[in-house]
N, C-alpha and C positions, 0 to 999 in steps of 0.2 A: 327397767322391766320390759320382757318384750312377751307381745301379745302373737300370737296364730290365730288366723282366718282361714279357712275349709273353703273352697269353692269346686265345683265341678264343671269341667269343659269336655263335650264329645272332641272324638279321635273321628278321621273318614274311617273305619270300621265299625263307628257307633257304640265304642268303649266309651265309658267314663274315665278320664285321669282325674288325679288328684293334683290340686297343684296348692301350695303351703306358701299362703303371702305373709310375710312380716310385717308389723311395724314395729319398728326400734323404737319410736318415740314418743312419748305421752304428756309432753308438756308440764310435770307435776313437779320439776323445780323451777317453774316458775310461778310456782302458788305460793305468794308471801303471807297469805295469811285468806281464811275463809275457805270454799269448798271446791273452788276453781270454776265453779261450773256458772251458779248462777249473775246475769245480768241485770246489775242493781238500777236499772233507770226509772226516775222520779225525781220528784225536788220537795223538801220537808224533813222533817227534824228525821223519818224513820232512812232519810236516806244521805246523811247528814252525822247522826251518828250514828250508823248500822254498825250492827255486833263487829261484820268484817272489816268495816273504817278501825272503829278503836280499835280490835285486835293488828291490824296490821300498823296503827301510829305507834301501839303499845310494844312490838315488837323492833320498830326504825329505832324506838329508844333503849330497848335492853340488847337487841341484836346488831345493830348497824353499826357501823365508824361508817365517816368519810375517807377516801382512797391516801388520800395525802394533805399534806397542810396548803392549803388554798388561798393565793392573794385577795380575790372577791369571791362572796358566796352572793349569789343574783337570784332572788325570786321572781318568777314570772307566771301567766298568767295560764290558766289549766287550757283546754282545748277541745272541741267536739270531738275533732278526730282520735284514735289513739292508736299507737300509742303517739304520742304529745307531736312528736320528735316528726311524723309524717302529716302532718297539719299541713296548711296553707302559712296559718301564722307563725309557727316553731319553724318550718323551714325556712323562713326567710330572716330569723333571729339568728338561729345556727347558722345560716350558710355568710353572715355576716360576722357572726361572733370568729369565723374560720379566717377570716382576715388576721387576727390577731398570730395568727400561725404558733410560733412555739407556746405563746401567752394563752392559744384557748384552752390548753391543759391548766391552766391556773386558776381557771373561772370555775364553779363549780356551780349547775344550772340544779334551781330545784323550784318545786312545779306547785303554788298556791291551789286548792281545790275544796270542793266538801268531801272529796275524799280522803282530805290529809294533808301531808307537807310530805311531796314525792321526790327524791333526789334522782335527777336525768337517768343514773343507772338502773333505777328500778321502775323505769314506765312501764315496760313490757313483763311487769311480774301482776300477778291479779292481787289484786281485785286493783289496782292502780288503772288494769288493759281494759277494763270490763263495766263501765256506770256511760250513765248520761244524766245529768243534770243542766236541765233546759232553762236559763234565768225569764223566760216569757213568759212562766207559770210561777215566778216569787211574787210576793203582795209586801207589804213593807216587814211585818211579823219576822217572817222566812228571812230578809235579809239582815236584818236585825239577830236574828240566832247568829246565821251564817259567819257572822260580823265577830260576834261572841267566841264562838265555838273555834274560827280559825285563830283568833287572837289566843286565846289561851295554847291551841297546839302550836302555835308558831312561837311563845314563848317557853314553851317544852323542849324544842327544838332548839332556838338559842343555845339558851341555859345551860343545855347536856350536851351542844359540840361548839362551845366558843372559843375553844381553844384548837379549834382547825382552820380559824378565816381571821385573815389580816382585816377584811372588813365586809360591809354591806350594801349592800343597793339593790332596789328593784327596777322590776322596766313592767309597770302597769298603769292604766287606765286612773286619769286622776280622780275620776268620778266612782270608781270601779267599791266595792264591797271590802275586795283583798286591801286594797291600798288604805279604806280607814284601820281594818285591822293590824296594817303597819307601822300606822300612825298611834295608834293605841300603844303596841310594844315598843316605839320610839319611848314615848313617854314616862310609859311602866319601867322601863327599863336604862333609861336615861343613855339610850344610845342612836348612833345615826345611820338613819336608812336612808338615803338620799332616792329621789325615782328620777331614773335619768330619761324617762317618756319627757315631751316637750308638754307644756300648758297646752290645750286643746285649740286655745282664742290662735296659735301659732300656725294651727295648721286646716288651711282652706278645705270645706267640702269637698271640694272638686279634686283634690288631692286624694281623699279617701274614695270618692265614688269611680276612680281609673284605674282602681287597685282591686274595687269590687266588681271589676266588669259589668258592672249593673246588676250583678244577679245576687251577691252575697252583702245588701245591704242592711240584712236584720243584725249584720256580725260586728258589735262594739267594737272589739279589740281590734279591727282592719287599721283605725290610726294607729296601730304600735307599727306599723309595717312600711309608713308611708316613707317616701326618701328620707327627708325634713329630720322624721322622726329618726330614723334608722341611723341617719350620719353623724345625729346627736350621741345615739347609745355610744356607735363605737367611739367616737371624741371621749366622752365620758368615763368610757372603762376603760382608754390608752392612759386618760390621765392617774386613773387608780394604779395602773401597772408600771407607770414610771418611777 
């Protein structure tokens, strides 16, 4: 769709011209679901399971495939920033998972959130681009939904593309919310999600507070980024790939 804007500029004769700006572009495919417009931040069940969460898991399930069949499918961990992928945290995932070179196309990144189960291709579509959900305002209630709520979509998920991934593994926080809901669908589902994050005891303060400049230290997830941690992931996902 292309929209016309009217403006008027004086001529040195003190005419009026007309001058006919376009924009070609309105960003409305990449509205996966919801009104594109509005910015859902909050934290609680209404923003957790907002009409446009469901509508848009509801749609990864009857509209989406995965691109190709995928040696590891890797869940990680959602991000302030959006979309994911220009984080602090996500860029230094990705710019390691790039090591893998021909192998990073095999990995298939998709993104734990309370706004769903986001596969890397779709960060930049809304309502995926568009929430903030702040964990400093959960009380235990809230993580405990959270907890719920991802577990059953993350077994939706599964279930309806298990026949696209050779296997599984996360790289989250072992304290983290996402990671008992992984633990949950280990269980429920009698399969293995391994978290290739190192045990926390592994990795010195000091190691995370050189990563947070000192100034990003409300941000849990900084240990996924630390060397330690980072030299583990990729060891871990060369061994899946060999």
């Amino acid at each position: 769709m292309v929209y016309s804007l009217r403006s008027a500029v004086k001529t040195p004769k003190g005419k009026k011209l007309e001058r006919r700006i376009k924009r070609t572009w309105n960003g409305k495919e990449l509205v996966w679901a919801g009104d594109g417009k509005t910015f859902l931040r909050g934290v609680g069940e209404d923003f957790l399971t907002h009409p446009f969460f469901e509508e848009a898991y509801e749609r990864i399930l009857s509209n989406y495939r995965p691109k190709i069949h995928y040696k590891l499918c890797l869940f990680l961990p959602c991000s302030y920033g959006k979309p994911y992928s220009q984080s602090y945290i996500h860029y230094a995932i990705i710019k390691l998972l790039r090591s893998l070179k021909s192998n990073y196309n095999k990995v298939h990144q998709v993104i734990l959130t309370n706004a769903g189960i986001v596969p890397r291709e779709l960060e930049e579509c809304y309502p995926f681009c568009c929430y903030d959900w702040n964990p400093k305002f959960e009380n235990s209630e809230i993580k405990d939904r959270y907890t719920k709520v991802l577990f059953n979509r993350l077994k939706g998920y599964i279930l309806k593309f298990c026949d696209h991934y050779d296997n599984y593994a996360c790289y989250l926080r072992w304290n983290s919310d996402s990671y008992k809901a992984i633990s949950m669908v280990e269980r429920d589902l009698d399969l293995k999600i391994p978290n290739l994050s190192l045990n926390p005891i592994y990795i010195p303060e000091s190691k995370i507070g050189k990563i947070s400049f000192d100034v990003y230290n409300h941000e849990e997830d900084l240990i996924l980024i630390t060397q330690k941690n980072l030299q583990n992931l990729l060891q871990r996902v060369r061994e899946v790939m060999s």
